[in-house]
N, C-alpha and C positions, 0 to 999 in steps of 0.2 A: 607155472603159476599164471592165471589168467586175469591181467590188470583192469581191462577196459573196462569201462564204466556201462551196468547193466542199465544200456536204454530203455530196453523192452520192458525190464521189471518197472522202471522209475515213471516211464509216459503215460500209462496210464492213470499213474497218482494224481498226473496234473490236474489243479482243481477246472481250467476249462475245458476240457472232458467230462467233468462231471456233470458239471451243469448245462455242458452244449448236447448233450446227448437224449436231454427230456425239454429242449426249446421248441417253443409251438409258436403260434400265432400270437394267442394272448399275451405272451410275455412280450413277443416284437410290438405290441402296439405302446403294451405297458412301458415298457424303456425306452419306446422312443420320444413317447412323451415325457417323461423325465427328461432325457436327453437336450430335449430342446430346452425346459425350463433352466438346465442346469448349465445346457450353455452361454446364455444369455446373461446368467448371473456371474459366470466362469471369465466373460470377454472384459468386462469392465474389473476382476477382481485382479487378474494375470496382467492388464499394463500397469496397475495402481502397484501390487508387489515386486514386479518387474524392477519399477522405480524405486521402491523403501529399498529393494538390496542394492541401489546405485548404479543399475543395468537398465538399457535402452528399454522401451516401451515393449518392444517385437517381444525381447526377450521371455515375456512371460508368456507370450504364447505358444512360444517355441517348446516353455516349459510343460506346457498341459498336452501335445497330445502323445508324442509317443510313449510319456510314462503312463496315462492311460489306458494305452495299449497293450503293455508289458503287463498291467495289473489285472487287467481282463484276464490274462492267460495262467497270470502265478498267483493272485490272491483267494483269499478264502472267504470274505466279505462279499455279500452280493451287493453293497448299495456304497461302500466307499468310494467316495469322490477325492482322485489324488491331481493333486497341480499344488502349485505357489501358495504359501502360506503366511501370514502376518508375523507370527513367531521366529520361523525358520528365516524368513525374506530379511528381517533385523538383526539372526545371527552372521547371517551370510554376509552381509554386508559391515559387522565388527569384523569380523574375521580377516575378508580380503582386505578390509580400508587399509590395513596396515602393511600391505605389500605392491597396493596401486594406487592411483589414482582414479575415484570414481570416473564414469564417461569416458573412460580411455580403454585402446582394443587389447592390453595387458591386463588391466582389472576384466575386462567381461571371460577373458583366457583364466584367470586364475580362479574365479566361479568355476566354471566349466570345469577345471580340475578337483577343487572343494567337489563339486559332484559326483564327480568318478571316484573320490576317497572316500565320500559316502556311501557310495554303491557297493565299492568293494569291501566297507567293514562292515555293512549290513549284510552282504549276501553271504560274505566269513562266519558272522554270528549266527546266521539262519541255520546252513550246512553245518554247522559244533552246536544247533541247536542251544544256541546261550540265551534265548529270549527271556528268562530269568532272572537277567543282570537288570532288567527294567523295574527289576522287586526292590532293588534299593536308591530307585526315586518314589518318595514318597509320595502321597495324595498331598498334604500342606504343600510339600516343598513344590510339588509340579504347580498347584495353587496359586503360590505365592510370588512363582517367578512369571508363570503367563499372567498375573495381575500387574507386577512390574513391568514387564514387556510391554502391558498392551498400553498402561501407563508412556514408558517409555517411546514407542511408538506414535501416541499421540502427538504427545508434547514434539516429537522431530517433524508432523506433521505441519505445526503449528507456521513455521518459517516459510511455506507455500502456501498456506490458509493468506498470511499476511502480506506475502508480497514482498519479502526483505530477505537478508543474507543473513544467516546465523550458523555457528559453528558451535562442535560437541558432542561428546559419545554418550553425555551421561547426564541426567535429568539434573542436576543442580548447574553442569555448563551448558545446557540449553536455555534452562530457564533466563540466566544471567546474561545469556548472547541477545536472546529476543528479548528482554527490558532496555536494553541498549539502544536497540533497531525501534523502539516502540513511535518515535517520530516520525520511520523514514516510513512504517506502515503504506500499501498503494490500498488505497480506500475499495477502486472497482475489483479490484483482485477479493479485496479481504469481503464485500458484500456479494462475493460469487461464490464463495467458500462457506460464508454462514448461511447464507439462503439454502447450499446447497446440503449441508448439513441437518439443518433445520427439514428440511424437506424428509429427506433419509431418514431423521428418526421418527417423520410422522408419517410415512408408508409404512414403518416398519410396524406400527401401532394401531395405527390407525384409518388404513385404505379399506382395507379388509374387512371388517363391521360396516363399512360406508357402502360398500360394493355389494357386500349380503343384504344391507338394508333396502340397495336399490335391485333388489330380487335376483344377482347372479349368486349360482351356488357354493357350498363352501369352497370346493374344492376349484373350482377357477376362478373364485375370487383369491387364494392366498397364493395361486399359481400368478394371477394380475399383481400381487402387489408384492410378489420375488422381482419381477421386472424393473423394481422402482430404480436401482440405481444403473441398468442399461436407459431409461426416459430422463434422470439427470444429466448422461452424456449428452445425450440427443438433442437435448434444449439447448443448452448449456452451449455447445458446440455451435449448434444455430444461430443461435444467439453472437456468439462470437465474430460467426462469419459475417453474418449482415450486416451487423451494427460495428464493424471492425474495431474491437476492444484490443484485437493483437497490438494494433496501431496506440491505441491508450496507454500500453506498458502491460496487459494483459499476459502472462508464459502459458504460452502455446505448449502440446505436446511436439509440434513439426511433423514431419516427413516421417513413415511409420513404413519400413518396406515393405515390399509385398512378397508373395512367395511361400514355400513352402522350407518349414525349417531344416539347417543349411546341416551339413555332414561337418562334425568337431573332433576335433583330439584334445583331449586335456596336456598340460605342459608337461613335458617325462622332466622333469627337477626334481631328481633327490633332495635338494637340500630343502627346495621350498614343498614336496610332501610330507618331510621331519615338522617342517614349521605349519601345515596347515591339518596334522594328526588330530592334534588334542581337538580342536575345532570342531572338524568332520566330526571323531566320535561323538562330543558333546551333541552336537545336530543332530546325529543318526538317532540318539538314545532320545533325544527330547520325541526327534516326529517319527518314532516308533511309540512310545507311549502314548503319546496323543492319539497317533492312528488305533491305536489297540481299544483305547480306553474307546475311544468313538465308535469303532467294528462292535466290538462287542455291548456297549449297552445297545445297539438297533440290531445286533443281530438276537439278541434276546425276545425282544421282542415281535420278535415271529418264531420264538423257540428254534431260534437256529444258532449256529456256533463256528466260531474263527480259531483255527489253529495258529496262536504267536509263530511257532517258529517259521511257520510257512507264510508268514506275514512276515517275515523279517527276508527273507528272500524276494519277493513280492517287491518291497519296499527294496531291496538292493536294487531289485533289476531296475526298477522304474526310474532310479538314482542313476544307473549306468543309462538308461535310455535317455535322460535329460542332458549326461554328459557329453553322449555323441551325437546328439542334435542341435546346441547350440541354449542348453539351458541351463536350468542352475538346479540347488537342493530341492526338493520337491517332497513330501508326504502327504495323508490323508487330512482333507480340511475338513473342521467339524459340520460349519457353515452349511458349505455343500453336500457334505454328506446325509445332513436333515434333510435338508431341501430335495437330494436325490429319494430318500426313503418318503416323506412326504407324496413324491409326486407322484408313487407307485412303480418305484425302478425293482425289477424280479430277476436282472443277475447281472453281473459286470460288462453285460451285452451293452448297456446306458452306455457306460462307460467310453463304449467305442464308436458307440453315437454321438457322442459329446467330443470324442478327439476329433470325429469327423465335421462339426460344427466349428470347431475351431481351427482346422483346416482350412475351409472355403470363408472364413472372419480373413484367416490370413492371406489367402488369395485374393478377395475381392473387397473386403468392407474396410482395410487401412488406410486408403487414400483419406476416406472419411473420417478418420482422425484427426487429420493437419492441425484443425481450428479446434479440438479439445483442449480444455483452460485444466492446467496441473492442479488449480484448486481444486476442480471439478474430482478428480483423482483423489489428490488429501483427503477431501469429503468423504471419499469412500471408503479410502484404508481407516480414517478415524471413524465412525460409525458401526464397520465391522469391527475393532482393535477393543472399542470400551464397551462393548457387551463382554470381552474375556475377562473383564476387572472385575473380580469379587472380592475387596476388600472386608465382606461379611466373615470370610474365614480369621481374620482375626477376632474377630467378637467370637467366634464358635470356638475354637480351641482354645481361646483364654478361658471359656470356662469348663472347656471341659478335660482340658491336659495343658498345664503349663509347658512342658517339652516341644511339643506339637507347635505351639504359638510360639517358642522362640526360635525354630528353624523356619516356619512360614517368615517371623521379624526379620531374621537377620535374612534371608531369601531375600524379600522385599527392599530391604535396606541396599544391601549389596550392588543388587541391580541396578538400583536408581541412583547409587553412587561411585558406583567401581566401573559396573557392565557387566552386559549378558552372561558373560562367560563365567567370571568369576563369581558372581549370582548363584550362578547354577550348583560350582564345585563348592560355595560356604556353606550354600543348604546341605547340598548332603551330606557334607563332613559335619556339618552340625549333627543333623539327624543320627549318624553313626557314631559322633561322641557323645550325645545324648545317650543313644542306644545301650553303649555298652557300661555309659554310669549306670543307667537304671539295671541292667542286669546282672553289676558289678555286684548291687546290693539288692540280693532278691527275696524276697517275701518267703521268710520261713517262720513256720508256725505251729505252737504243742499242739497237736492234737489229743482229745480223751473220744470217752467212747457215751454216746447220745444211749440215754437208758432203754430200754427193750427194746435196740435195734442193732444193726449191726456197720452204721454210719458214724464217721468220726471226725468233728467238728472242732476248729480252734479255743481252746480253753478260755479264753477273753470274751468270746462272742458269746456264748453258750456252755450253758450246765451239762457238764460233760462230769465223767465218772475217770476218771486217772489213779495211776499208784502210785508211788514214791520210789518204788524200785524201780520203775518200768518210765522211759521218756521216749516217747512219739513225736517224731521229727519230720514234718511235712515242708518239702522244699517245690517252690512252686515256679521253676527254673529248670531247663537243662543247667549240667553242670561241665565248666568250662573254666577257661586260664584265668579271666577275670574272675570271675565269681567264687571260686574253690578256695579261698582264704579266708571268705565271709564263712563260709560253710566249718570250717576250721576251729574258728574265734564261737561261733556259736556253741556249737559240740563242746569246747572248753570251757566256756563259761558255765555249760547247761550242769556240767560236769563239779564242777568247784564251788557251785552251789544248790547241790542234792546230793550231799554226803551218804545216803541210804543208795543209792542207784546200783544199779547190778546189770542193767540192759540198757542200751540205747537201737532204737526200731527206725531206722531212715525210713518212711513210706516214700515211695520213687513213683507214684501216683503219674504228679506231673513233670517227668521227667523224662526227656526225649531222647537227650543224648549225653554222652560223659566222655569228653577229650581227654588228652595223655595226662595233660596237667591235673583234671580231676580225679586221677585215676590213681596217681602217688597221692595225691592232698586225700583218698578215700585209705590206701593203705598207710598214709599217716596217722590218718586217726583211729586207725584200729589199732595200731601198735599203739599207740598211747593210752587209748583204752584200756587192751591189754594189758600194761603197766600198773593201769589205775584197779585193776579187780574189774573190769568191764566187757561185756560183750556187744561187740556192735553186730548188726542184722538189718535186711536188707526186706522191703516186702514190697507187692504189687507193681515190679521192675517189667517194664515192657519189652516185649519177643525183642526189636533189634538190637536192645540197651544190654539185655542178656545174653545174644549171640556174643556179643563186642565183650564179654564180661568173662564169658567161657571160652575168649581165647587167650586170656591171659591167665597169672599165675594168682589173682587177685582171689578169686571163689573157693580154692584150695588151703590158704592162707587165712581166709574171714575169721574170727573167732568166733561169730554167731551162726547163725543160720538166714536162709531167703526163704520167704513165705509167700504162697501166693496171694494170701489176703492180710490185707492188717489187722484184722479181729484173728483170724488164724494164730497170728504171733502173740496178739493179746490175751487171748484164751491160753493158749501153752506158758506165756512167759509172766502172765499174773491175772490167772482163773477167778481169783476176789473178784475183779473189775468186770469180766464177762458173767 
């Protein structure tokens, strides 16, 4: 038997094969210019999340390039932008707080391992092809937790905006540390923070019109005013130096090294990968969904398409390339990911022009750090963080699904009061015991038959034509452990009060599938049917639902009959009505 893994069949599949094979010119122009725009927003965004996960400034550089390069070669996305992300940077940083010490070289080791356990249960779920498990986070729930987060995020920004010490994982001990510190506020800190803020959301709005207006084009005016928060540093930093603010009480980011990012091993501890599992997977699932959700609405829109599981591989590797360069969790950020599609990036080629950009940042332009003011930073992470807040999905699923709104509630809740993590698992456990309430009790309903035609509608809604003898049972559910007791109770009662009855007609219409449990609860109620002078019957059962039907003893036993149409059954079993 011959074990080894077929290279030859598998190398070709690689998606940078595919795409390197029809690269021309025009795409090298196209993506280098992206490239550059996207680095430039990439250098200030990689020290600011570097810092949220409680890691040196370098580190977020470290972060960005060689998983850029790992996703050049395994993703399936032409325009995804992967490095450092606001979300992931504040899980990473719940995560390890609790086994280091931030700014210590054990905490920035025990990231690096978080990495490498993200790496390896993303690149596990790619290879078993489980990108599917991403179906049970929902749209609310994802919603409501990255509105928490970026909530959440702020607010911890807040204590570097103001120049003070504050302690706390969780928006209500944030809040309560900075009202405390509210005197010791450093005034030139905290007017370096708001100006710089202030400034940020009015590029973000507002350059752009200003710059069209003074005749440059759309397209290098919104390329001009992506740059805004690399020209915040810039001043900011200048500003610092000259007028030495370090000297006033001003926090500096310091001494930034230089080089190129360094070769890591993540920590081999068993005990401490037991305790940093749950973690990892939550991160992998979150900036897997995020990267997915983000691939695909921009690859849509060029009528292109992203293969999940090979995004889930993609996203391992570039987790394992962050690991053994000295970085941390890393997936695709939405941010840049516009900004890259935007600027006419034509394949993950950007990408590697962008890792190359932030290579020669990190060889040559760190000195030029020293004199960056951390406000300057906060400024940044907060301005990008509350554009993710959409608190409008509350208004939206209050009216149109109470379920929905109270797993976004408690999401949101959770978050702001527990943390991230735990955030995450109330939503979806909500969602999932929502789920199986609502499906517990599922929408079943008589159908009769709509006069000269051969459609048949709920007897409540519409003048429908029904017999006494004959009850059409439309269940609009697969039938499963929960819900096969309702189905039960119905059938009985329907039974106990239509003394005339001689058939009951399940129409199996919308019905998907029928587990073991439903499968005695369907031969119980024919035996009792049976009992009762009744025939139960089976109509419009879909091909897989009747394979799984005709391997049991259930079909042979029926006392009725399966029809392939429900007027079929209705014509034969009370021709009055047809």
């Amino acid at each position: 038997m011959n074990l080894s893994f077929p290279w030859r069949q598998w190398l070709p599949s690689l998606p940078v094969l595919q795409w390197g094979r029809a690269y021309n010119r025009e795409a090298l122009a196209s993506d280098s210019l992206a490239a550059l725009i996207v680095t430039l927003m990439l250098i200030p965004q990689s020290l600011a999340y570097a810092m949220l996960a409680g890691l040196p400034a370098e580190v977020g550089l470290y972060a960005s390039v060689a998983p850029l390069l790992l996703y050049a070669i395994f993703g399936t996305s032409r325009v995804l932008a992967v490095g450092p992300v606001a979300v992931v940077s504040l899980m990473t940083a719940a995560a390890i707080g609790q086994h280091a010490v931030a700014g210590t070289p054990q905490y920035w080791a025990v990231a690096i391992t978080l990495a490498f356990l993200s790496g390896v249960l993303l690149l596990a779920m790619g290879l078993l092809r489980l990108g599917f498990l991403a179906n049970f986070l929902s749209h609310p729930v994802i919603s409501g937790f990255i509105s928490a987060s970026g909530i959440l995020i702020a607010a911890s920004q807040l204590k570097t905006l103001m120049g003070v010490k504050a302690d706390g994982h969780t928006f209500v001990e944030l809040s309560l540390s900075l009202l405390t510190q509210i005197g010791q506020v450093h005034v030139l800190t905290l007017g370096i923070g708001v100006l710089t803020v202030a400034f940020l959301f009015w590029v973000r709005s507002g350059l752009k019109p200003l710059l069209q207006r003074a005749g440059m084009g759309p397209r290098a005016a919104d390329a001009v005013a992506k740059t805004g928060p690399v020209a915040a540093i810039l001043v900011t930093t200048l500003l610092t130096w000259a007028l030495d603010w370090q000297g006033q009480g001003v926090k500096i980011v310091g001494a930034v090294p230089q080089g190129l990012p360094p070769f890591t091993l993540p920590l081999w501890n068993l005990e401490l990968w037991q305790q940093l599992l749950v973690p990892a997977l939550l991160i992998s699932v979150v900036g897997f969904v995020e990267s997915v959700s983000v691939g695909q609405t921009l690859a849509a829109k060029r009528r292109q398409r992203i293969d999940p599981d090979q995004e889930l591989v993609a996203l391992g590797s570039s987790n394992l390339g962050a690991a053994f360069t000295g970085g941390f969790p890393v997936t695709g950020g939405f941010a840049r990911s516009v900004v890259n599609f935007d600027a006419g990036a034509q394949t993950p080629a950007a990408g590697v022009f962008t890792a190359l950009g932030i290579t020669l940042a990190s060889l040559f332009l760190t000195p030029a750090l020293y004199y960056l003011p951390q406000a300057t930073l906060a400024a940044t992470i907060v301005v990008a963080v509350l554009s993710l807040v959409d608190l409008g999905i509350l208004r939206k699923t209050w009216h149109y699904g109470k379920s929905d709104f109270a797993a976004v509630l408690a999401t949101l809740v959770t978050t702001l009061t527990v943390g991230v993590e735990s955030g995450l698992v109330v939503g979806v456990g909500v969602s999932l015991a929502l789920y199986l309430y609502r499906t517990s009790r599922p929408h079943m309903a008589e159908v009769g038959l709509v006069a000269g035609t051969e459609h048949f509608r709920n007897v409540l809604r519409h003048a429908v034509r029904v017999s006494p003898r004959v009850l059409s049972l439309r269940v609009d559910e697969s039938l499963y452990f929960a819900n096969s007791r309702a189905l039960e109770d119905r059938i009985n009662n329907a039974v106990a009060s239509h003394p005339e009855l001689e058939h009951v007609v399940l129409q199996c219409s919308a019905i998907n599938d029928i587990d073991a449990s439903a499968l005695e609860s369907l031969e119980a109620i024919d035996r009792r049917l049976r009992d009762a002078g009744v025939r139960l019957h089976l109509s419009e059962v879909k091909g897989p639902v009747m394979d799984r039907l005709k391997s049991t003893e259930f079909l042979h036993r029926l006392s009725g009959e399966v029809f392939l149409t429900h007027y079929q059954a209705v014509h034969q079993l009370s021709p009055e009505v047809a």
